[in-house]
N, C-alpha and C positions, 0 to 999 in steps of 0.2 A: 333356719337351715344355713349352712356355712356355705359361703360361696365358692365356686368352681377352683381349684389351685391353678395358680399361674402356670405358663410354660416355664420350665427348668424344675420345679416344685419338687416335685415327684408324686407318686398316686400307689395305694400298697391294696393289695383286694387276694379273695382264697380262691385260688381253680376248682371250679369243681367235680373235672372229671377223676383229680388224684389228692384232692385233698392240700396241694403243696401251696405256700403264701406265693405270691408275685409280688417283686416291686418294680413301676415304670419309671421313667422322667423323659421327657422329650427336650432332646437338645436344640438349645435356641440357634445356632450357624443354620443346623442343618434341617432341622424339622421332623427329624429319626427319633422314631420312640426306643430308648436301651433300657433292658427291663433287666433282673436279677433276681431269685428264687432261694427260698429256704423253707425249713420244718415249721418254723415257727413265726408267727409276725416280729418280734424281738429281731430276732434273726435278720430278718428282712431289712430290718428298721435299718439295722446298725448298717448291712450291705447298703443299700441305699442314701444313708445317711452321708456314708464315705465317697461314694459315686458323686454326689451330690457337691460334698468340697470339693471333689477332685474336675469338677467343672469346675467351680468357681475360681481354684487355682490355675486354670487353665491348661491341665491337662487331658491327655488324648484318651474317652472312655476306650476301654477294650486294650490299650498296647499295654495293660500290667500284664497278661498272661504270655506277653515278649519274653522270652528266657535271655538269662545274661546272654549267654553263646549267641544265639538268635540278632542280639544288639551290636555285641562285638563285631562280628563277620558283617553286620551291615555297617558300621561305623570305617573298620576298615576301608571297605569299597568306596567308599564316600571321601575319605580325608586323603586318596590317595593321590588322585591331583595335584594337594595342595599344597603339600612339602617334600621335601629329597628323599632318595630313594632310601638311601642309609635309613633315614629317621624312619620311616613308614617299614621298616623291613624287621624295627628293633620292634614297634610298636606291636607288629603282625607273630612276632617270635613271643613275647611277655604275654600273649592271648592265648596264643595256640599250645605252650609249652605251660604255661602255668593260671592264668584266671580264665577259660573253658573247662579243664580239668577239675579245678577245684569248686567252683563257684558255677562255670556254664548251663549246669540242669535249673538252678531254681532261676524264679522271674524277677525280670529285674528290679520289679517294685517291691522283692522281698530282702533286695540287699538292706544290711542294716550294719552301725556303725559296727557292733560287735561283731557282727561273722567277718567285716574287715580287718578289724583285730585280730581276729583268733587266725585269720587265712597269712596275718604277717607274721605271726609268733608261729607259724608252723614252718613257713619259706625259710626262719631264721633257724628253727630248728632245725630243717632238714642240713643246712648248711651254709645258706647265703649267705653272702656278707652283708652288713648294716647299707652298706654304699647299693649293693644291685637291688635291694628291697627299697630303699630311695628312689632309685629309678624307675621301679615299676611301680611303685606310687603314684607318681606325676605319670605315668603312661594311663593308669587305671583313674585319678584324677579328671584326665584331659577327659577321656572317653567319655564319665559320668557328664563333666560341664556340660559338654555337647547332649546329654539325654536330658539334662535341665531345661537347656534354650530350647529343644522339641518339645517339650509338655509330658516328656514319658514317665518324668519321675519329680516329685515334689523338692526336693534338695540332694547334694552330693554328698554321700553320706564319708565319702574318703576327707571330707573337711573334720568329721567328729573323729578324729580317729589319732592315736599317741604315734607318728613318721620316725621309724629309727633313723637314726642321724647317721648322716655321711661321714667315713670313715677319712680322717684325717691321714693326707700322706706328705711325709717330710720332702721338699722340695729340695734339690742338688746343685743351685749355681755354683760358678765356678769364682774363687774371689777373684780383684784385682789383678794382683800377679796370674792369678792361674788363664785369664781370659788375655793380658798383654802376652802371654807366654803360646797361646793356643795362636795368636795371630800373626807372633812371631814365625812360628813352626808352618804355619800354612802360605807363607810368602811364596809364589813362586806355583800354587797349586792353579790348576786349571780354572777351582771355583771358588778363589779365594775372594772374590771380591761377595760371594755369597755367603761366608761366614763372617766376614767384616759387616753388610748389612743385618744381618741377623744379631749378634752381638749388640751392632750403633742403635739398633732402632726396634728393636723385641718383639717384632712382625711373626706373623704363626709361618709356620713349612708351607701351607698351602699359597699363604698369599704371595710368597717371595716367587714362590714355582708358576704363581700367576703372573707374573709381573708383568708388562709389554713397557715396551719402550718408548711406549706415546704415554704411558702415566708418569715417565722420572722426565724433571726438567733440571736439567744437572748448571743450566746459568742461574735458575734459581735456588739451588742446594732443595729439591724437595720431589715429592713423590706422592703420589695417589693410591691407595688401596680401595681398588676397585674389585677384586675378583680372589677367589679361592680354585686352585684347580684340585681334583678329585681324581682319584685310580681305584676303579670297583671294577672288579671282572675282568681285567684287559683293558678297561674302556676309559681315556681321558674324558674327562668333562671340566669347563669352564663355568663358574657358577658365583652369581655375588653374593659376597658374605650372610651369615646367618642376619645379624641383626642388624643398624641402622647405625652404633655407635664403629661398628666394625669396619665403615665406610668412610674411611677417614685419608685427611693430608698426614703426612709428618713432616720435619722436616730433616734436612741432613747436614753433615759434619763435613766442614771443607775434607777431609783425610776419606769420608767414605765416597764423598762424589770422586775423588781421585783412583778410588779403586774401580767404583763403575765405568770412569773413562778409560782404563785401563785395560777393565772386561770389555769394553764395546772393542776397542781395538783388536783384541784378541780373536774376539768373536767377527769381526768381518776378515781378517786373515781365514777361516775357519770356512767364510760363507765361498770366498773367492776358490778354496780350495776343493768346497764340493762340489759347485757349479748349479750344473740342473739336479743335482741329487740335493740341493737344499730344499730341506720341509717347511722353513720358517713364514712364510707367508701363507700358507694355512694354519700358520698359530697367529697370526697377525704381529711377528717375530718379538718371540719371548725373551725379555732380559736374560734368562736362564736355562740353557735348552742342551741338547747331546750335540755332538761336532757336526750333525745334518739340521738342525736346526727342530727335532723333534721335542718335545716334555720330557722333561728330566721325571724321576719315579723317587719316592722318598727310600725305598729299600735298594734302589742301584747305587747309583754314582758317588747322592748326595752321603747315603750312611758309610758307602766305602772308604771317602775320600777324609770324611768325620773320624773314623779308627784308624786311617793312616795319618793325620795329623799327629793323634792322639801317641801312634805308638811312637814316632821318632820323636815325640820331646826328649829334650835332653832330662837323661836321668837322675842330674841335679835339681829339677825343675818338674817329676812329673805330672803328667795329667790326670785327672780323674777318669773313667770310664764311665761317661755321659751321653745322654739322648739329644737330638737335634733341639727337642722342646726347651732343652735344661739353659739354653743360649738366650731363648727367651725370657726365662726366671732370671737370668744374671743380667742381663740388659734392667732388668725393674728392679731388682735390689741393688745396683750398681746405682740408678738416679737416685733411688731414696734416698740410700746410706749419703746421698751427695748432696743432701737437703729440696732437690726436686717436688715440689709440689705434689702432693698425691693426684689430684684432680689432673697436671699435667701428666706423669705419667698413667695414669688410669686411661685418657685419651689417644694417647701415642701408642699403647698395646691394645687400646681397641674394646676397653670392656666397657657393658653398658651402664655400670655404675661406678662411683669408686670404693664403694663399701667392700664389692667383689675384687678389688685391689689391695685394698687396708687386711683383706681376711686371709688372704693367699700371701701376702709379705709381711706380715703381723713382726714376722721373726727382726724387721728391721727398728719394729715402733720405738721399743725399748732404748737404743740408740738415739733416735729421732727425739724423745721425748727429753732426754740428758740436753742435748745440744739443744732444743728450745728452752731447756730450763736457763743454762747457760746464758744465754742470748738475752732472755729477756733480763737476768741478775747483772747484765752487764751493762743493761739502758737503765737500772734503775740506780747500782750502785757506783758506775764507772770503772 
């Protein structure tokens, strides 16, 4: 006679009041017998069989009959804590507007690489661009990782799957001339020493508008990026940068710390002039603020002050019609074209590798690579 089967085993026998197969296994944590039923023993076998890996992999018997939807809306509630609003608000909009709809009825352990497939050649049919099906990838991505490390589902099936590729967009710096000419034209502006840092040092809109006056040490020509300020709903927020490379020194240019000493001056004219109506010390006084000492907004002053620069260039010299970001792209193509080390500039703008610096200024390599050819024909040959 064969002896007793283990716990986890499983054990298969026919009911007799209906004729239907049963199959059991008792799980080893808990000591719970989970059984499973079919017409046929075969039948049984194969259900049990599967039950049976799916301990062994260590997932959770019973959450495959979890519906996507079911997963998503609990996933949300969960990661909501953990990241900024923005982020958790995009994540909650690519569920609710498009994988519930499409995908939400079946369970989650019936997603498979190809209904991911066919779910992204339909978003592209209906219209999306390659770029926002990118996005929702990594959103729909993120969520599976997360039902991996719980035990709900055996692998991320958005890993087997062809990710239309991000659609490429041609970047706008402004050359040489056109950025000496942009800072000519803005001498004399309220915030011009905010478009000279911006330019010197390739910093993003938020971190500049974050700035306090305790991160710039102007005897040392340098500065801290510590913080991004945010405007959602009315509402300022102070917030440290997304990633870790973004938390960076740089340094600065005798000519830009002269413009910042020039805004500080300006700026305490400004503070003596509103008195008690100055806000600036519940911003813990911002390098960059309105004449009461409030947060500057990327759609007020800063974009106004950017098209009136813009319009009085002189019409022998004009300017481009450019976004505050575009200051940042010509600050990084302006070091490369200048032989600047990728790895340095990569640091100085705060990304967290240089490869995502090489791939977004590509348009300089070609240059860069002539001048190394150069260079080195010149140590070999004199």
């Amino acid at each position: 006679m064969p002896g007793r089967r283990g716990r986890g085993e499983g054990s298969i026998y026919r009911r007799s009041r209906d004729g239907r197969w049963v199959g059991s296994v008792v799980l080893a944590e808990t000591g719970k017998r989970k059984s499973v039923t079919g017409a046929t023993r075969q039948e049984v076998q194969r259900k049990l069989s599967a039950l049976v890996r799916d301990i062994e992999q260590g997932l959770s018997p019973g959450d495959g009959r979890q519906t996507v939807a079911q997963y998503l809306t609990s996933w949300l509630e969960t990661i909501k804590p953990t990241m900024e609003e923005s982020t958790w608000v995009t994540h909650g909009s690519y569920a609710r507007m498009h994988f519930i709809p499409a995908l939400g009825r079946m369970q989650l352990m019936q997603l498979t690489p190809q209904r991911i497939q066919a779910f992204y050649a339909r978003l592209l049919a209906g219209g999306l661009s390659s770029t926002t099906v990118n996005h929702m990838h990594g959103s729909l991505h993120k969520a599976l990782d997360a039902a991996v490390r719980l035990g709900l589902v055996a692998r991320n099936v958005t890993e087997l799957v062809d990710v239309p590729r991000m659609a490429s967009h041609e970047i706008h710096p402004l050359t040489k001339e056109q950025a000496r000419q942009l800072l000519y034209v803005a001498r004399g502006e309220r915030l011009e020493a905010l478009f000279t840092l911006a330019l010197a040092t390739g910093m993003r809109q938020g971190e500049i508008l974050a700035l306090h006056w305790r991160d710039v040490d102007l005897d040392a020509r340098a500065l801290s990026v510590r913080w991004s300020l945010r405007y959602h709903q009315g509402v300022f927020t102070v917030k440290e940068p997304k990633t870790r490379r973004s938390r960076r020194r740089i340094a600065l240019a005798e000519q830009t710390v002269e413009a910042l000493r020039a805004h500080r001056t300006r700026q305490l004219g400004e503070r003596l002039k509103a008195g008690s109506g100055w806000q600036g010390a519940a911003w813990d006084d911002l390098v960059f603020c309105t004449e009461i000492g409030s947060p500057l907004t990327s759609n007020g002053q800063v974009r106004s002050t950017l098209r009136r620069i813009i319009r009085h260039a002189s019409p022998a010299a004009p300017l481009p019609a450019i976004r505050f970001h575009d200051l940042r792209h010509t600050c990084a193509t302006l070091a490369l074209a200048s032989n600047v080390n990728p790895k340095v500039v990569s640091e100085m703008l705060g990304h967290s590798t240089v490869a995502i610096t090489l791939d977004i200024y590509s348009h300089v390599l070609p240059d860069m690579q002539e001048d190394a050819a150069a260079a080195v024909a010149a140590m070999l040959y004199g």
